[in-house]
C-alpha positions as CSV (number, residue, x, y, z in Angstrom):
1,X,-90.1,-247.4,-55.2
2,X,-86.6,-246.7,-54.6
3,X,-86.1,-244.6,-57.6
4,X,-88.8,-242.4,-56.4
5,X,-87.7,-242.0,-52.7
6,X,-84.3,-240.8,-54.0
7,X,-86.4,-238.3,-56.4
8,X,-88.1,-237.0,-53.9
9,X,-85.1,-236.7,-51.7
10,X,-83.4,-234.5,-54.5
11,X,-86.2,-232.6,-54.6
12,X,-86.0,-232.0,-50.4
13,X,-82.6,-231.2,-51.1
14,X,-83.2,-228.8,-53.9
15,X,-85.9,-226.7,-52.1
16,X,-83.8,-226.8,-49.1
17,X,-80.7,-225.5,-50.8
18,X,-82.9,-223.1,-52.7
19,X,-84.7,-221.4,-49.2
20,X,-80.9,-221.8,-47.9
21,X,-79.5,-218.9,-50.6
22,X,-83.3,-216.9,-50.6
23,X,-82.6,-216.6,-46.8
24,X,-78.8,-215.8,-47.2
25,X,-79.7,-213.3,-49.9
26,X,-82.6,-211.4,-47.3
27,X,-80.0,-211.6,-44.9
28,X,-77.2,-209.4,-46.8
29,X,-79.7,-207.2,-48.2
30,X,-81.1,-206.2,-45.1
31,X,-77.0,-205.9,-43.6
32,X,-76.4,-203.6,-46.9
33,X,-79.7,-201.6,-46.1
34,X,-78.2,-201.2,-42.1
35,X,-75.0,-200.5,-42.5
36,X,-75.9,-197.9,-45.2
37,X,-78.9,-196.4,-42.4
38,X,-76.7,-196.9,-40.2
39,X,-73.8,-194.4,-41.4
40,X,-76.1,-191.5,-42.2
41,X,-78.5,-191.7,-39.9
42,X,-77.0,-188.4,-37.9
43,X,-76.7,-186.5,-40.9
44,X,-80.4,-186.7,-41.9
45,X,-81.9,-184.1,-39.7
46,X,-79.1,-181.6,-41.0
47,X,-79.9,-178.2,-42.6
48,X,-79.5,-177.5,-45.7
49,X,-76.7,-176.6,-46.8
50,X,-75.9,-173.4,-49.0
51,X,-75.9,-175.1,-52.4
52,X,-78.7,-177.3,-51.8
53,X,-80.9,-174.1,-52.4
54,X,-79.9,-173.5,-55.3
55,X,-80.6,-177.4,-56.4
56,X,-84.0,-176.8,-55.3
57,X,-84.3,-173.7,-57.3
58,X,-83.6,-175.5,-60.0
59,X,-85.7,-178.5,-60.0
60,X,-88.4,-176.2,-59.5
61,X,-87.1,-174.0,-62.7
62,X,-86.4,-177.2,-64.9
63,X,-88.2,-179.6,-63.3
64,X,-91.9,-179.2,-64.8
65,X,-92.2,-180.9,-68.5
66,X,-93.2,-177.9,-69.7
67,X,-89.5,-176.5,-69.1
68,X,-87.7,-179.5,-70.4
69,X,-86.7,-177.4,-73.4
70,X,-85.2,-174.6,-71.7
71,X,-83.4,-177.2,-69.7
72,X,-82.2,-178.7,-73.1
73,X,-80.5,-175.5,-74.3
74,X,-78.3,-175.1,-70.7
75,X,-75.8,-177.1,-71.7
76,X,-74.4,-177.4,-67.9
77,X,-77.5,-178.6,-66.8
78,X,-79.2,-180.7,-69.2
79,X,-76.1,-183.1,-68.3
80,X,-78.0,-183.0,-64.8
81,X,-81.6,-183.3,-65.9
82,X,-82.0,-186.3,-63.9
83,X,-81.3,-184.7,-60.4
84,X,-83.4,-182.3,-61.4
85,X,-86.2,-183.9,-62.7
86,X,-86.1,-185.9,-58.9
87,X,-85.3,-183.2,-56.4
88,X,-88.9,-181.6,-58.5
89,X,-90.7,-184.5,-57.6
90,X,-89.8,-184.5,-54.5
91,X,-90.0,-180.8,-54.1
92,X,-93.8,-181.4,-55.2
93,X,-94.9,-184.0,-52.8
94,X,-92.8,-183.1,-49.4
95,X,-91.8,-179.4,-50.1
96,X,-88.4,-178.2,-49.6
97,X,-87.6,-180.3,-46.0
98,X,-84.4,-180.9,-45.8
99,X,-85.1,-184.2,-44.1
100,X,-87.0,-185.5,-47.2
101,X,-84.5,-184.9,-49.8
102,X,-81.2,-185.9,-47.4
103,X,-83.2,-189.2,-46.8
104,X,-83.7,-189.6,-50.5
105,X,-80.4,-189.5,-51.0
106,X,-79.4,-192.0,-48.2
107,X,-82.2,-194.1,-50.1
108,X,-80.8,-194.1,-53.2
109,X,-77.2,-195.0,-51.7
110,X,-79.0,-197.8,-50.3
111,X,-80.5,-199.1,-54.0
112,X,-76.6,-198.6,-54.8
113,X,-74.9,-200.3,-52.6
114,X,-77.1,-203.3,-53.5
115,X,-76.5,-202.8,-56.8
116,X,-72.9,-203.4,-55.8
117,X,-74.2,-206.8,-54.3
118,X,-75.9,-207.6,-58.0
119,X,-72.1,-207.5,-59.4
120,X,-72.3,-210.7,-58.1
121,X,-73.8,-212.8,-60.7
122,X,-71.0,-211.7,-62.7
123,X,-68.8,-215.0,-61.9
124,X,-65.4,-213.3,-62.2
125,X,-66.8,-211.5,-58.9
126,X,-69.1,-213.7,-57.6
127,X,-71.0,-213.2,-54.4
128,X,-68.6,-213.9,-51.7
129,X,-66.6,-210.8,-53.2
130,X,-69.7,-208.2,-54.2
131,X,-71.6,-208.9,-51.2
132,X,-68.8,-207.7,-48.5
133,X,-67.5,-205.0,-51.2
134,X,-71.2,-204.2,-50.7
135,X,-71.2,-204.0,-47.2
136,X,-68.0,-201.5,-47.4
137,X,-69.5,-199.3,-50.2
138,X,-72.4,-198.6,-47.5
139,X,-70.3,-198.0,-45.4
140,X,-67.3,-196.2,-46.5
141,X,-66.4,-192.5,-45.7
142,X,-64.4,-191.8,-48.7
143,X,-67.6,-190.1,-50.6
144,X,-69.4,-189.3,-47.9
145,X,-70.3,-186.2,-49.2
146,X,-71.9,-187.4,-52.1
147,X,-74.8,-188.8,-49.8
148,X,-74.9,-186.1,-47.1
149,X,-75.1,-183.1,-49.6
150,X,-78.5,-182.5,-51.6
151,X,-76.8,-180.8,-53.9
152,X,-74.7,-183.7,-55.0
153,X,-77.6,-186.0,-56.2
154,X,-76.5,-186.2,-59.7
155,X,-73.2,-188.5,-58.4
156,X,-75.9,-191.1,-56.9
157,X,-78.3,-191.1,-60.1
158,X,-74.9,-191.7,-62.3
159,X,-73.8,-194.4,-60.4
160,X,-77.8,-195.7,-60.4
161,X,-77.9,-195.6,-63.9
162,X,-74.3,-196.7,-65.0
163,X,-74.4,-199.7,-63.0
164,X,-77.7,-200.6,-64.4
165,X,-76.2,-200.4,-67.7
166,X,-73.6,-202.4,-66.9
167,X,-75.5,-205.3,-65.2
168,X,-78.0,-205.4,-68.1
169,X,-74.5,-205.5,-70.5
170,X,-73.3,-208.3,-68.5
171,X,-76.6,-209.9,-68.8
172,X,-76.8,-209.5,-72.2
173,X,-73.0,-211.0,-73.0
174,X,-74.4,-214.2,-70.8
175,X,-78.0,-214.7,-72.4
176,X,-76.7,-213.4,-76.1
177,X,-80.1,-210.8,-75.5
178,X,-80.4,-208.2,-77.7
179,X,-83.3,-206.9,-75.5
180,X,-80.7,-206.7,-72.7
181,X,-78.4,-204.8,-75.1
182,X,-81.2,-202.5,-75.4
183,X,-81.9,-201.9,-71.7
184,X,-78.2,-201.5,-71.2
185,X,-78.3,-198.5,-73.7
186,X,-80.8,-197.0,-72.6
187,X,-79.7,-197.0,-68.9
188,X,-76.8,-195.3,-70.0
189,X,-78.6,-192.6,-71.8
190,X,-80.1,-191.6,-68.2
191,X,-76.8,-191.8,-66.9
192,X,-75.5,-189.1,-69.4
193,X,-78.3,-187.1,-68.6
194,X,-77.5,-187.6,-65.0
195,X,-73.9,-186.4,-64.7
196,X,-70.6,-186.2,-67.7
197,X,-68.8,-189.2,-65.9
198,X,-71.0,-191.5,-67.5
199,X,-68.8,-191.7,-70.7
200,X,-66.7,-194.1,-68.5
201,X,-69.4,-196.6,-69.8
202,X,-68.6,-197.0,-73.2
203,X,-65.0,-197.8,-72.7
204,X,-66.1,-200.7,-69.6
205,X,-68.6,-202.1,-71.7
206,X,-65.9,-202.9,-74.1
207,X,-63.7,-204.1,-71.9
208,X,-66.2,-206.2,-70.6
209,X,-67.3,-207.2,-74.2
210,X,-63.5,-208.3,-75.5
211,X,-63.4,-210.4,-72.0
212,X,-66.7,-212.0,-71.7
213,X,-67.9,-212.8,-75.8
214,X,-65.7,-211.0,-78.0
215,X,-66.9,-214.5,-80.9
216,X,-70.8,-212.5,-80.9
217,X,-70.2,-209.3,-82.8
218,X,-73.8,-208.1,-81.9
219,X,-72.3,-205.8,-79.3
220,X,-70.4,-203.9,-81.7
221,X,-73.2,-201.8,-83.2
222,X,-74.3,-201.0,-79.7
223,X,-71.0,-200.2,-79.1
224,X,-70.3,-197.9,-81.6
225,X,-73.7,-196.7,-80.8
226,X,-72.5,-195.6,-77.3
227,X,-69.2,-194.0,-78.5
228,X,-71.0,-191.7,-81.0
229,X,-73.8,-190.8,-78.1
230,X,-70.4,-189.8,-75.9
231,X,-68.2,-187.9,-78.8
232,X,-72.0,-186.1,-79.4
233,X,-72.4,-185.2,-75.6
234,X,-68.8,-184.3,-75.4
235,X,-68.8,-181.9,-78.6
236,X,-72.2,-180.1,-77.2
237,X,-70.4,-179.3,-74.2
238,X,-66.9,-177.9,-75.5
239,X,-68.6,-176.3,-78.7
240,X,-70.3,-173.9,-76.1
241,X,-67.2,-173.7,-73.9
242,X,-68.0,-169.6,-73.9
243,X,-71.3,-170.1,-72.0
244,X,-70.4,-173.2,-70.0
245,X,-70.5,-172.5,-66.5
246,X,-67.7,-174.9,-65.2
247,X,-65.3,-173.9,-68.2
248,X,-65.6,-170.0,-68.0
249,X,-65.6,-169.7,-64.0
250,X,-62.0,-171.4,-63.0
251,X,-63.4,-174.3,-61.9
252,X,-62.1,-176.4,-64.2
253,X,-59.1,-175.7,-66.7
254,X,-57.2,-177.7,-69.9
255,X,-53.8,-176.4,-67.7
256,X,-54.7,-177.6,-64.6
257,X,-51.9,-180.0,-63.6
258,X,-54.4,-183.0,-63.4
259,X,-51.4,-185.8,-63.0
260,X,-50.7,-184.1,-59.8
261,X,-54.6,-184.0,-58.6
262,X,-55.5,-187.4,-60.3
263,X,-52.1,-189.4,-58.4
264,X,-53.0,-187.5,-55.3
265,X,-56.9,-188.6,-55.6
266,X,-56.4,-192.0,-56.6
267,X,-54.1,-192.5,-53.1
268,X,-56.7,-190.3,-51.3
269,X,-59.2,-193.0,-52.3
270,X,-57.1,-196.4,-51.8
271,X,-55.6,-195.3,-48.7
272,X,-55.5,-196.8,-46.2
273,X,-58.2,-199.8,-46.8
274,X,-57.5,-200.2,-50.4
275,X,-54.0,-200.1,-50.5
276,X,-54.2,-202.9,-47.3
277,X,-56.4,-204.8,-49.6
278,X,-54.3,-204.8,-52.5
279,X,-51.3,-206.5,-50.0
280,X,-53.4,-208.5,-48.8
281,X,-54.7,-210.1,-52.0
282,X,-51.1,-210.3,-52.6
283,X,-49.6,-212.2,-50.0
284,X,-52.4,-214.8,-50.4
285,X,-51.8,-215.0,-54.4
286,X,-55.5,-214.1,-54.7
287,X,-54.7,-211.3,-57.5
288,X,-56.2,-211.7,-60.4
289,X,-54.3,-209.4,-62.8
290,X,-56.7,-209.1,-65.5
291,X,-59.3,-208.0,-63.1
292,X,-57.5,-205.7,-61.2
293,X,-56.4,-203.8,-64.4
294,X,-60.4,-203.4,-65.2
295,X,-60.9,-201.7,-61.8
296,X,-57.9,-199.6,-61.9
297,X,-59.1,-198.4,-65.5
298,X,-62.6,-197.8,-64.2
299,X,-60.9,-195.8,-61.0
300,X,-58.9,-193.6,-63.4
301,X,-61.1,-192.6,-66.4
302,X,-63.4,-191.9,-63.1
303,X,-61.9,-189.6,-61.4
304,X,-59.7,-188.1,-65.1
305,X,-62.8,-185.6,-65.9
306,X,-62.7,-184.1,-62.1
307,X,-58.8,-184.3,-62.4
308,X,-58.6,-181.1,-64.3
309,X,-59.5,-178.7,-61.2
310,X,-57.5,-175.3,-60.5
311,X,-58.9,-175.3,-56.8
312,X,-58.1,-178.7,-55.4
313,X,-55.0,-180.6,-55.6
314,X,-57.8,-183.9,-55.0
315,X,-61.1,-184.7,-56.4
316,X,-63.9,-183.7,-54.0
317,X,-65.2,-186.4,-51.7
318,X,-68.3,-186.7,-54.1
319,X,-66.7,-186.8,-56.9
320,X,-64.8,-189.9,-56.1
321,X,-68.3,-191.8,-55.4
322,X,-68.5,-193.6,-59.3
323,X,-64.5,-194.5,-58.7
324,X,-64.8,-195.9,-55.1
325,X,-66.7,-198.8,-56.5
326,X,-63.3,-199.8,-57.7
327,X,-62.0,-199.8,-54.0
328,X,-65.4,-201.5,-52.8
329,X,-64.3,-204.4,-55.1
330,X,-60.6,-204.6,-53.7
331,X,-61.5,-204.6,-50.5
332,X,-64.4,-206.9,-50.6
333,X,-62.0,-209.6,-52.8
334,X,-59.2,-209.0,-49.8
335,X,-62.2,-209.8,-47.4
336,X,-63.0,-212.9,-49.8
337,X,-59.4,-214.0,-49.6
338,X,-59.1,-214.7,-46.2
339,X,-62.5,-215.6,-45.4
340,X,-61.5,-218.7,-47.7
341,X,-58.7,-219.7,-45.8
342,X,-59.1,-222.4,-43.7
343,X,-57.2,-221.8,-40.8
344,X,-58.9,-220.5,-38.2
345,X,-56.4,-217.4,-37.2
346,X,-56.8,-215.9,-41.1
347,X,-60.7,-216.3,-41.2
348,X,-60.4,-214.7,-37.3
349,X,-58.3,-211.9,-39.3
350,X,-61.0,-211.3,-42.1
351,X,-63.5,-210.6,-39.3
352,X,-61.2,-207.8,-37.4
353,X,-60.4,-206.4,-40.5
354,X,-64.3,-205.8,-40.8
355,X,-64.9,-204.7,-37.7
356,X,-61.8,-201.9,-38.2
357,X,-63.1,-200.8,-41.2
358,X,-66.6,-200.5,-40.0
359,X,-65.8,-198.7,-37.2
360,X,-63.1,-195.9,-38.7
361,X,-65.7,-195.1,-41.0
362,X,-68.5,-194.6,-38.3
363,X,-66.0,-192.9,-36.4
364,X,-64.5,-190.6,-39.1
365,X,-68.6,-189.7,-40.1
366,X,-69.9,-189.0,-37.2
367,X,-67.3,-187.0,-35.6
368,X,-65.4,-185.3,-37.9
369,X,-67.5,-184.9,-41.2
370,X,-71.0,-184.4,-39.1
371,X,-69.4,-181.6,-36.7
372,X,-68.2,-179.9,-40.7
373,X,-71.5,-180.2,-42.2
374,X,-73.1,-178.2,-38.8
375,X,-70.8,-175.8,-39.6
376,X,-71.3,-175.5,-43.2
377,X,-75.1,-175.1,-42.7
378,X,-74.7,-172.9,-40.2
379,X,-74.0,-169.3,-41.9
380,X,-77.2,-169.6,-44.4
381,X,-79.5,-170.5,-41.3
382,X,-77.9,-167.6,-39.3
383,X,-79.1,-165.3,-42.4
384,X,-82.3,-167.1,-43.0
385,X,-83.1,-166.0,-39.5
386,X,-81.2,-162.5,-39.5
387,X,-84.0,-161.8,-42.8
388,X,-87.0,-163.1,-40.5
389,X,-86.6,-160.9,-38.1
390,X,-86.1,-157.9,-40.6
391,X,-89.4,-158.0,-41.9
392,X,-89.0,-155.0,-44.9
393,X,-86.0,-153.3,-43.9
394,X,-83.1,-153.7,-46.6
395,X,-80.0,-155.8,-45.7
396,X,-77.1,-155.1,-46.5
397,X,-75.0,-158.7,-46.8
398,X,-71.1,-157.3,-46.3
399,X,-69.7,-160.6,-46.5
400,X,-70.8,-164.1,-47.3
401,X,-69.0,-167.2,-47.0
402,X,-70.1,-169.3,-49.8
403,X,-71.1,-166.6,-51.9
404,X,-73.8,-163.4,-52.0
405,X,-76.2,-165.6,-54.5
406,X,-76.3,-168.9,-52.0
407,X,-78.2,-166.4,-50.0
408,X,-80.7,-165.5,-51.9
409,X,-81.6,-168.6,-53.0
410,X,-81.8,-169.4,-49.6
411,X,-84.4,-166.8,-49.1
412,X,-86.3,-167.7,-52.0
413,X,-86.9,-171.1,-51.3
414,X,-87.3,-170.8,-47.2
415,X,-88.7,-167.6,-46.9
416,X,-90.7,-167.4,-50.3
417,X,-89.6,-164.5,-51.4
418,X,-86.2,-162.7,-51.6
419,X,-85.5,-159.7,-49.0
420,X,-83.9,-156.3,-50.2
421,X,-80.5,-156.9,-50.7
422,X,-77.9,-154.4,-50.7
423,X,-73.9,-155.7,-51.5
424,X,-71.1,-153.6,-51.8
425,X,-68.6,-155.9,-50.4
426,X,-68.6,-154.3,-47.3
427,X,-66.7,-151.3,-48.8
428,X,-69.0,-148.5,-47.6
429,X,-70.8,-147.9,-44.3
430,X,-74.5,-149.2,-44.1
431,X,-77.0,-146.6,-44.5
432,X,-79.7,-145.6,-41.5
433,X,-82.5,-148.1,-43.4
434,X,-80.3,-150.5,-44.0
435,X,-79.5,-153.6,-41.5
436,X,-76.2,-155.4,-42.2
437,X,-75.3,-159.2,-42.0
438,X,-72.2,-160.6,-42.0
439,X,-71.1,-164.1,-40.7
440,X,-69.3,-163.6,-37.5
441,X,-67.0,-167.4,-38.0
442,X,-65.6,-164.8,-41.0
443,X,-62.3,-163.1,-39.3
């Protein structure tokens, strides 16, 4: 009789403890979805801006199955086919409303940020570290554009798919799964369809590998598998170097001086909350050296393929949205440290820390960056409603901000059907049919 009162007092315990962590686990989900809402809320009834046209124009182009193999011969955007593949989905069922495809996007930096919380089961981050680096990754202004512009979707499918890959790695180094091994490849074939920064995956995966089960050798052919996929993708991109958008245009050159504009990045992103994490993980001996090297490597072969820009001295805001997960992880480990301590003025200190970083981010988006993204919207709706009230008369564009061709996508997708244009870069007078447009911000 005993025997069984103390069984059934295990098992009251058990269930207990067990509807103790399911409620805990609700309970930072539902933060992660808030604070994540809660950052981007303002932005999501915002314009369009200019190149989300074109992003539309192009799920509708490439979108359909039937134009998957046109899509496979651009070799700058087959390495997006994912994004486009999703804004023509969503092009299908909504139409193009801004509203539907910005809230997609704040969606799918929702179903990343948890995924940020999922590093957790990985016990060399556990949950008290991925759930508050969580928390900062929905949060956090650093790639802010990534979320905000339409345009930029391919940076939140990578991320989507390359963390996928790597949970289903990890999983697969803990079970000894070859079925996970399987899942984790092909998450990362959808990554490198989504966007070129997924080669980082190959090189973490054997990091990961070498540190976590380096005795099963299993890996290895999956491994090698994964290295030949990237060294295939690479070669079809620089073998057509003399069509390739991004190589032929200046955007992106071999002499760029990409130690300046990778150094400059990689303090762009730590600074200030990384950089205050790092000495805080320091004072309290909390740094684990081996782990820290990982996310510096993942932060630098991150950001290395966008360090090569000739317009920039820094990577764009959302191109720094696969690397911040690197600063998501310091930060939430510094939150970790002194959230541990058990004096009552450091855990008092963990929570201020929070509540600073939470509220320069809020403060920083919706002043600064939302006032900047009015603005950038604003020239193509200016035009979009200078063409309305045209009806057939010609216009002649004499200067454009962001480009004659931003435009007239613009047109095609809002108005149906592209006005009579007429450029000359302002160099001769308009004509008596023609009507001119010109931005008035442009001095």
């Amino acid at each position: 009789m005993h025997h069984d009162k103390t069984a059934n007092s295990a098992r009251g315990l058990s269930r207990a403890a067990g509807q103790s962590r399911a409620w805990q686990a609700w309970l930072a989900g539902f933060t992660i979805l808030a604070a994540a809402i809660l950052a981007y809320f303002p932005f999501i009834s915002l314009p369009f801006i200019s190149d989300s046209y074109l992003q539309v124009f192009l799920g509708r182009k490439y979108g359909p199955i039937s134009q998957w193999d046109e899509l496979a011969g651009d070799v700058l955007y087959r390495s997006r086919a994912t994004s486009l593949v999703f804004t023509f989905l969503l092009d299908q069922w909504g139409g193009p409303d801004p509203f539907l495809h910005r809230f997609a996007n704040v969606l799918l930096h929702v179903a990343n940020s948890l995924l940020v919380a999922a590093l957790g089961s990985w016990k060399r981050i556990g949950w008290r570290v991925s759930i508050p680096a969580a928390i900062f990754f929905a949060l956090c202004e650093v790639h802010q554009e990534a979320v905000v512009w339409v345009a930029a979707l391919p940076e939140l499918l990578v991320f989507f798919f390359s963390i996928l890959s790597i949970l289903a790695w990890l999983r697969a180094l803990n079970a000894r799964s070859t079925l996970w091994i399987s899942a984790s490849v092909l998450a990362f074939l959808l990554a490198l369809l989504s966007k070129e920064s997924a080669v980082i995956i190959p090189v973490a995966a054997a990091a990961l590998w070498w540190w976590e089960g380096a005795r099963w050798r299993a890996p290895l052919l999956a491994l090698a598998a994964m290295s030949i996929l990237s060294a295939i993708y690479a070669f079809g991109i620089f073998s057509a170097a003399g069509t390739h958008l991004h190589l032929n245009d200046g955007t992106f050159s071999i002499h760029a001086p990409f130690l300046v504009v990778l150094s400059k990045s990689l303090a762009r992103l730590l600074f200030p909350w990384g950089l205050a994490g790092l000495a805080i993980l320091a004072v309290a001996g909390f740094l684990d050296r081996a782990f820290l090297l990982l996310l510096a490597l993942w932060m630098v072969i991150a950001l290395l393929p966008y360090s090569f820009l000739t317009y920039m001295e820094r990577v764009p805001s959302r191109h720094t949205y696969l690397a911040s997960l690197g600063l998501a992880l310091i930060v939430g480990a510094a939150i970790c440290s002194l959230k541990q301590s058990r004096r009552a003025p450091v855990q008092f200190a963990a929570g201020v820390l929070a509540v600073a970083m939470a509220s320069h981010s809020l403060i920083y988006l919706w002043t600064k960056k939302l006032d900047q993204y009015v603005r950038r919207a604003e020239p193509t709706e200016m035009f979009l409603r200078f063409a309305t009230e045209t009806d057939s008369t010609p216009i002649q564009v004499v200067c454009a901000p962001y480009g004659f061709e931003a435009f007239r996508y613009a047109a095609i997708i809002r108005l149906g059907a592209q006005p009579e244009f007429v450029t000359d870069g302002g160099e001769s007078s308009p004509g008596p049919s023609l009507r001119t447009f010109c931005d008035p911000s442009i001095p």
